[in-house]
N, C-alpha and C positions, 0 to 999 in steps of 0.2 A: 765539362758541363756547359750548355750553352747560358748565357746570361739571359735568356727570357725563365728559364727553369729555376734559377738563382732567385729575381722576382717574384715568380709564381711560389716558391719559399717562405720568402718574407708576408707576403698575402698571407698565408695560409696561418704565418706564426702570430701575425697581428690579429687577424680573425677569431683565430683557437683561444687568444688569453682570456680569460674570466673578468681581467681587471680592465679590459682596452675598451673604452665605448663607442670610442669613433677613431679613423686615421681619417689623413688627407696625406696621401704620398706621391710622390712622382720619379715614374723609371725613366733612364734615358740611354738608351739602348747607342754606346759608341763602335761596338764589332761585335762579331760573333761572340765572346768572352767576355768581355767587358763592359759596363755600367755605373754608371753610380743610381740612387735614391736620394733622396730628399724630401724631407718631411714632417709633418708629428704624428705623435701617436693620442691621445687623449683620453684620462681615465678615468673612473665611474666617483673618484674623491675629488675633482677638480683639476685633478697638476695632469699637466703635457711632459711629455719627450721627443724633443726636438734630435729629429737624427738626420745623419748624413753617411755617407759610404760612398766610398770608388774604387769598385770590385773588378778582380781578375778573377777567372773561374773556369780558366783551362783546363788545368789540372786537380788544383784543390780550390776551395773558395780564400782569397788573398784580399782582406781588406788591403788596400793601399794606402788610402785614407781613410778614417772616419772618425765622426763624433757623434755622443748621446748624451745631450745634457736633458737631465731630470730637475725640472721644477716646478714647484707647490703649487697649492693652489691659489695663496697668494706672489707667485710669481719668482719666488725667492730658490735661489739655486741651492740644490740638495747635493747632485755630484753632476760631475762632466767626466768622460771617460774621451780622449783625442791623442792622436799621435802626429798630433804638429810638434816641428823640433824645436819650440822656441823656449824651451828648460832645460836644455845641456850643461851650463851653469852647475845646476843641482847633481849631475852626477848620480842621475838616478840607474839603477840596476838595468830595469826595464825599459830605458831611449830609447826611441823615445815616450813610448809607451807611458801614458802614466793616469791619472787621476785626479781632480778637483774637488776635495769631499769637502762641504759646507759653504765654500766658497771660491771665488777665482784663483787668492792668495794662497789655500793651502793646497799646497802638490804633492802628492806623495806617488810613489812607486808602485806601479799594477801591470799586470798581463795583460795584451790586447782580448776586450771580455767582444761576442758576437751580440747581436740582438738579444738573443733567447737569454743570453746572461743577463743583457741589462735587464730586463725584464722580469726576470725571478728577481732579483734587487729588489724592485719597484715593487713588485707583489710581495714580498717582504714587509713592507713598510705601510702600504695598503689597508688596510683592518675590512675584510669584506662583509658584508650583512647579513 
C-alpha cells in the first residue's frame, strides 16, 4: 500500500467517528511506504488524543512506532498506549508493547491497539447525547 492511501485511512477513520469534533494532524510522507502522523484528535466532551505513528505499509500496515495518549478534559491522563522500550525492567509479555492506564507510573501489559482501537476505547468512555 502506498503511504499516501495509509493517510487518506486515518482521514477517513477521524472523520467517520461520532465522537471526534475536530483533528489537527500532519502527514509526512518519508518514501513510497513510509510516514509517520502527528497530532490530535479532539472530542465533543472536551479530552484530546494526542497521537503519533511511524508507519511502514509495504506489505501490511507496520506501526514502528507510535503513541496515543487519551486525556480529559481537565487535562489529566486517562491511558497512553506506546511502544518505546523504556519498561524492559517490568518483563512485560507484550515488549515492548504496553499501556499507561490512569497514570504514567502504572504499566501494564497490552497488544499494539491501531487507531480505530484507541478510539472505540474513547467512545467507550464518552457518554454521547
Amino acid at each position: 500500500m502506498r503511504i499516501e492511501t495509509y493517510f487518506q485511512q486515518v482521514r477517513e477513520t477521524l472523520e467517520g467517528s461520532p465522537i471526534v469534533s475536530s483533528y489537527d494532524v500532519t502527514y509526512d510522507k518519508r518514501s513510497t511506504h513510509e510516514g509517520s502522523i502527528r497530532g490530535q484528535a479532539y472530542f465533543v466532551d472536551g479530552s484530546i488524543l494526542h497521537l503519533r505513528e511511524f508507519v511502514d505499509a509495504e506489505v501490511t500496515v507496520e506501526r514502528l512506532a507510535y503513541a496515543y495518549q487519551y486525556m480529559d478534559s481537565a487535562k489529566a491522563l486517562v491511558f497512553r498506549y506506546d511502544n518505546t522500550g523504556h519498561h524492559k525492567k517490568l518483563n512485560l509479555p507484550t515488549y515492548p508493547h504496553h499501556k499507561h492506564a490512569g497514570s504514567a507510573d502504572s504499566v501494564v501489559a497490552s497488544a499494539a491497539p491501531d487507531l480505530v482501537t484507541v478510539l472505540n476505547e474513547v467512545e467507550d468512555r464518552i457518554k454521547l447525547p
